[in-house]
C-alpha positions as CSV (number, residue, x, y, z in Angstrom):
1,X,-13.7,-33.4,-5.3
2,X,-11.5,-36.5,-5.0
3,X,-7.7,-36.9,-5.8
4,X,-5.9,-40.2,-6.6
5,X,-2.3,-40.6,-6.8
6,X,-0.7,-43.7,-7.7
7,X,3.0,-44.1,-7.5
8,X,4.1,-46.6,-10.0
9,X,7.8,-48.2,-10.7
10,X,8.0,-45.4,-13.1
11,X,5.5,-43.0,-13.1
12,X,3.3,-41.3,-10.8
13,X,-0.7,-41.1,-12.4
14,X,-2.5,-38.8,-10.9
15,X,-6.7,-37.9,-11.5
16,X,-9.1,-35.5,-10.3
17,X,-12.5,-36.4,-9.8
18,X,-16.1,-35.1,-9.4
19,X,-18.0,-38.1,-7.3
20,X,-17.3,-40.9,-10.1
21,X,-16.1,-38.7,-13.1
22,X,-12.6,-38.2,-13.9
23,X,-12.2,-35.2,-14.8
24,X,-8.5,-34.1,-15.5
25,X,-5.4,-36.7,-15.4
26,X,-1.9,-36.1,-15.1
27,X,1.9,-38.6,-15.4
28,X,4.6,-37.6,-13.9
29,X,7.8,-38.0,-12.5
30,X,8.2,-38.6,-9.4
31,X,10.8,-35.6,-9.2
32,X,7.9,-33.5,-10.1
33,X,5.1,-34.7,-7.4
34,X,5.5,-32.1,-5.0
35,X,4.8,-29.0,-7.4
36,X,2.5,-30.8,-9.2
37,X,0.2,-31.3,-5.9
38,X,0.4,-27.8,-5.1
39,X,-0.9,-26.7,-8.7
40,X,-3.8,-29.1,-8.2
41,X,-4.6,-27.9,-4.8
42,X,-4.7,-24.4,-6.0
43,X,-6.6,-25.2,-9.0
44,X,-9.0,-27.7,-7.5
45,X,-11.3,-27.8,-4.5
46,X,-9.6,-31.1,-3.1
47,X,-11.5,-32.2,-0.4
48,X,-10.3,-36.5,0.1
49,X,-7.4,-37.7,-1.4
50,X,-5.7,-41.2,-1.4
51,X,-2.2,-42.3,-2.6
52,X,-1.2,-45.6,-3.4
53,X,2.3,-46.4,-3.9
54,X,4.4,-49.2,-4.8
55,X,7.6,-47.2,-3.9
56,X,9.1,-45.2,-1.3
57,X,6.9,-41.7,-0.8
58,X,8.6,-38.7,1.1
59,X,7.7,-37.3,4.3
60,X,7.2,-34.2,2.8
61,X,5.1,-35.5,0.0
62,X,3.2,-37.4,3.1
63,X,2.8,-33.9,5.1
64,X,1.6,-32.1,2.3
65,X,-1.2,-34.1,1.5
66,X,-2.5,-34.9,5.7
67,X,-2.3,-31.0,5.1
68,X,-4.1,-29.9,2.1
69,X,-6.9,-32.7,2.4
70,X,-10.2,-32.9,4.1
71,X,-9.9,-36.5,4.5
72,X,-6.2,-38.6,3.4
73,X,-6.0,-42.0,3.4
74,X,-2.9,-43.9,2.4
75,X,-3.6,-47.2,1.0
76,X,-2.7,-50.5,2.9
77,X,-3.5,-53.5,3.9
78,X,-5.4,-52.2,6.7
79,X,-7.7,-50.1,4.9
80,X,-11.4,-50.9,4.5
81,X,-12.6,-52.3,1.1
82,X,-15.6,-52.4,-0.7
83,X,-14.9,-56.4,-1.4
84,X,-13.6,-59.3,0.3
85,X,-9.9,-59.7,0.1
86,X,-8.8,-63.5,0.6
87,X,-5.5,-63.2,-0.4
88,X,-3.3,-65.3,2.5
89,X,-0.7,-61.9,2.6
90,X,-2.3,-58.9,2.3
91,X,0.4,-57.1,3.8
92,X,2.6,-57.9,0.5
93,X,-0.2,-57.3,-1.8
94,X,0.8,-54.6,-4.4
95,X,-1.7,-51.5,-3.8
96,X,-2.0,-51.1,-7.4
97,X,-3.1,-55.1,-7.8
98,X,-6.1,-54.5,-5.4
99,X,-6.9,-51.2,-6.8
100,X,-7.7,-52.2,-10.4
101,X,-9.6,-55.2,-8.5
102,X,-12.1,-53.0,-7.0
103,X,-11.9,-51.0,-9.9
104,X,-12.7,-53.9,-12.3
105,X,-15.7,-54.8,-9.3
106,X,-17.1,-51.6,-9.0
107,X,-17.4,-51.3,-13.2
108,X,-18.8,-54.7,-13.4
109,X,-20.7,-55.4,-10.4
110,X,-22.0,-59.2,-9.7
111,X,-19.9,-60.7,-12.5
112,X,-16.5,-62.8,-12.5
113,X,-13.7,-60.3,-13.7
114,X,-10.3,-61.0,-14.8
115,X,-8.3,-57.4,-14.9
116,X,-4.8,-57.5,-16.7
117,X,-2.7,-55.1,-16.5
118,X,0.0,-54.7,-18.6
119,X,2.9,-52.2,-17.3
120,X,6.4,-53.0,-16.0
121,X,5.3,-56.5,-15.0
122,X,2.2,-57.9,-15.9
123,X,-0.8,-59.1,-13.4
124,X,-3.6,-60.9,-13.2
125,X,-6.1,-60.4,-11.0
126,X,-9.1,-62.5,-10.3
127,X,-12.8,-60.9,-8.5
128,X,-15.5,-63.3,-8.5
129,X,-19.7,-62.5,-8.7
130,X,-19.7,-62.5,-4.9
131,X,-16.9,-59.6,-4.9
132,X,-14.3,-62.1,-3.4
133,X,-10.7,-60.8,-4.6
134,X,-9.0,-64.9,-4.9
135,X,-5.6,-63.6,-5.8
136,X,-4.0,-63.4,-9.4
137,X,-0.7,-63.9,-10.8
138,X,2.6,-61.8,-11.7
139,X,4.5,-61.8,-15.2
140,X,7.5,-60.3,-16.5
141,X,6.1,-57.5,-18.7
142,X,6.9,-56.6,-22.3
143,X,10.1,-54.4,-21.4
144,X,11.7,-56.8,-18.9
145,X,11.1,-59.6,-21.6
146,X,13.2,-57.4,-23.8
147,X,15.9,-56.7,-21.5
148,X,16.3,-60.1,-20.0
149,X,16.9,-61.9,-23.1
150,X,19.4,-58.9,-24.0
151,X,20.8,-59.1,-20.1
152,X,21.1,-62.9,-20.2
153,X,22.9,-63.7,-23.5
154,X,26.0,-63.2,-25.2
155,X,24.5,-62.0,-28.6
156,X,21.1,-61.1,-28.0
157,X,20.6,-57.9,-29.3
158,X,18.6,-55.3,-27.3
159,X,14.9,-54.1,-28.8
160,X,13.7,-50.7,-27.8
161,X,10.0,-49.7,-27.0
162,X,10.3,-47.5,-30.6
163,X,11.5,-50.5,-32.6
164,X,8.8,-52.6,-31.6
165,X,6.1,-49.9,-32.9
166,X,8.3,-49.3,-36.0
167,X,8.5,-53.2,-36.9
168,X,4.7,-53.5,-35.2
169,X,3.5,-55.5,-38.8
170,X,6.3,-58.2,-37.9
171,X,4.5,-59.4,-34.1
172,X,2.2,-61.9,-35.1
173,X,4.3,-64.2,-37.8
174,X,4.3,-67.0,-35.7
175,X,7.9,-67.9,-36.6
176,X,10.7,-64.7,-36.9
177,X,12.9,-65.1,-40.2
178,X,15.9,-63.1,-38.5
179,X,17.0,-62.1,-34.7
180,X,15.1,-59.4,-34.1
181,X,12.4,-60.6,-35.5
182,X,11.9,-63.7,-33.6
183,X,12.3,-61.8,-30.4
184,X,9.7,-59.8,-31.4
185,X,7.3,-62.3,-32.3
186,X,8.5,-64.3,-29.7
187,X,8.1,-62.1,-26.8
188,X,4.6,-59.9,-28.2
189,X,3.3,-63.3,-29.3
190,X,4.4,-65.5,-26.4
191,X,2.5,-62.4,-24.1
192,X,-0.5,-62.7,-26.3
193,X,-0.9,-66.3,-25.8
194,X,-0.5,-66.6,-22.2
195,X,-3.2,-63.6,-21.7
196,X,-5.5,-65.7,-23.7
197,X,-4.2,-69.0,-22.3
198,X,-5.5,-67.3,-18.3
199,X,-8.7,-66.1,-20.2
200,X,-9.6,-69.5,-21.3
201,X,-8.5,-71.7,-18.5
202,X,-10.5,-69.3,-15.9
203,X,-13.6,-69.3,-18.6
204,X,-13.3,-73.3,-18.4
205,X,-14.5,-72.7,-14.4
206,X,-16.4,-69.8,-14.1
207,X,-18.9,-68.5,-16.5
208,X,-19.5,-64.9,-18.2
209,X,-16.2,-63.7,-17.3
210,X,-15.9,-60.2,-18.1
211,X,-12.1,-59.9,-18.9
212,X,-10.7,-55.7,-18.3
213,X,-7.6,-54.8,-20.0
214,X,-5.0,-52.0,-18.6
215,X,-1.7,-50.7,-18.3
216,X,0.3,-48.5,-20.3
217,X,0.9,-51.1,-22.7
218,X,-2.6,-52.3,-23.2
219,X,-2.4,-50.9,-27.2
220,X,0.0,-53.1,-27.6
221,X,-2.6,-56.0,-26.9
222,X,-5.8,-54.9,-26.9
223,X,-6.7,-55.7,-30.6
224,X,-4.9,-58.7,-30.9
225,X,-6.6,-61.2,-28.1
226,X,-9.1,-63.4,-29.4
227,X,-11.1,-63.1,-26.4
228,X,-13.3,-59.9,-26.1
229,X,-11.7,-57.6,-23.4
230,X,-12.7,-54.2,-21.7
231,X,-9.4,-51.6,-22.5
232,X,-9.6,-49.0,-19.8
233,X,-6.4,-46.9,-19.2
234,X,-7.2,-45.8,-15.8
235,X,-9.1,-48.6,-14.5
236,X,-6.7,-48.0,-11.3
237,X,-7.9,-44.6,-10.9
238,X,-11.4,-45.6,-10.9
239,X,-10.5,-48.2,-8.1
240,X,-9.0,-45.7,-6.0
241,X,-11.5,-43.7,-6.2
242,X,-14.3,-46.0,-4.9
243,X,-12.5,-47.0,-2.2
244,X,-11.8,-43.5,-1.7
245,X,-15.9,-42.8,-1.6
246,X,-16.0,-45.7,0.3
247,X,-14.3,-44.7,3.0
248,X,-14.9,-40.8,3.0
């Protein structure tokens, strides 16, 4: 069995898997990481594991895994991939960026893929039908939208992630008829748009793109693009896990 742990800005996702079937998925904090991998290695027979992290990760969290693994590889620029990465800096390349990449690549093989990801910030990430990774781009995400305008302003006020469910039937007016409103329709909508706005301009050069949609706030958009999109909640996973196989 394979294990996959991404460390994220605020989460760590963690899934088991049987050759290419995910089988069992856990979030945590990353308070929790260390009893949390102990649980798994006691429940599951673990046999390669790779962690990518966007964060600092503890020796000890390190020295566990080298120990209770077969095979451990932690994700770098250095490590072997099953496509072509062009990017000019791969050494500041976000793990997570190229995982959903191969992910996307490995789902889709042959075909131009566009992978958004829609989490703290929001990325786009570009794999052509040769399986060349050409780069992407980075975006404030939905939260940071939120608080900036709140940050960055006298009177601003600040939206939560449980007012914009509760006022969800209020997003798509394209013009807000008080405050809140137009921040919500201004940030949701403006979001909407510039997905859709990368989806066309990319369609306009290559053809039959096949466009994934991720992130823990892909509900928020996944029904509301006009383009067709793939939603896959752990379309990271998957790409760790190939280049896991890959390697192993």
């Amino acid at each position: 069995m394979n294990l996959t742990i991404d460390q994220g800005n605020t989460f760590t996702k963690i899934a088991v898997f049987e050759q290419d079937n995910c089988i069992k998925e856990f979030s945590i904090s990353d308070s929790d990481i260390k009893g949390k991998l102990n649980e798994i290695f006691s429940t599951y027979k673990i046999e390669n594991t790779i962690l990518s992290s966007v964060i600092h990760t503890s020796p000890e969290t390190i020295d566990l895994l080298t120990s209770k693994s077969k095979n451990f590889i932690q994700l770098n620029e250095h490590t072997p991939l099953p496509i072509k990465n062009l990017y000019k800096t791969p050494a500041t390349l976000g793990k997570d960026r190229i995982a959903v990449a191969v992910g996307a690549n490995y789902l889709k093989p042959s075909t131009n893929v566009l992978v958004i990801d829609a989490g703290t910030t929001i990325t786009y990430e570009f794999i052509n039908a040769n399986g060349e990774y050409l780069g992407g781009n980075i975006s404030p995400g939905m939260k940071m939208r939120f608080n900036s305008l709140h940050t960055f302003t006298k009177k601003l006020p600040l939206i939560e992630q449980t007012e914009n469910l509760a006022n969800a039937d209020r997003w798509f007016d394209l013009l807000g008829n008080d405050t809140k409103s137009a921040i919500l329709s201004g940030v949701i909508n403006g979001i909407i748009f510039e997905m859709d706005g990368y989806i066309d301009t990319l369609k306009e050069k290559y053809a039959d793109i096949n466009v994934f949609l991720t992130g823990g706030d892909t509900f928020f958009f996944e029904n509301t693009l006009k383009n067709r999109t793939f939603a896959h909640k752990n379309l990271l996973s998957v790409g760790l896990n190939r280049i896991l196989n890959y390697n192993a």
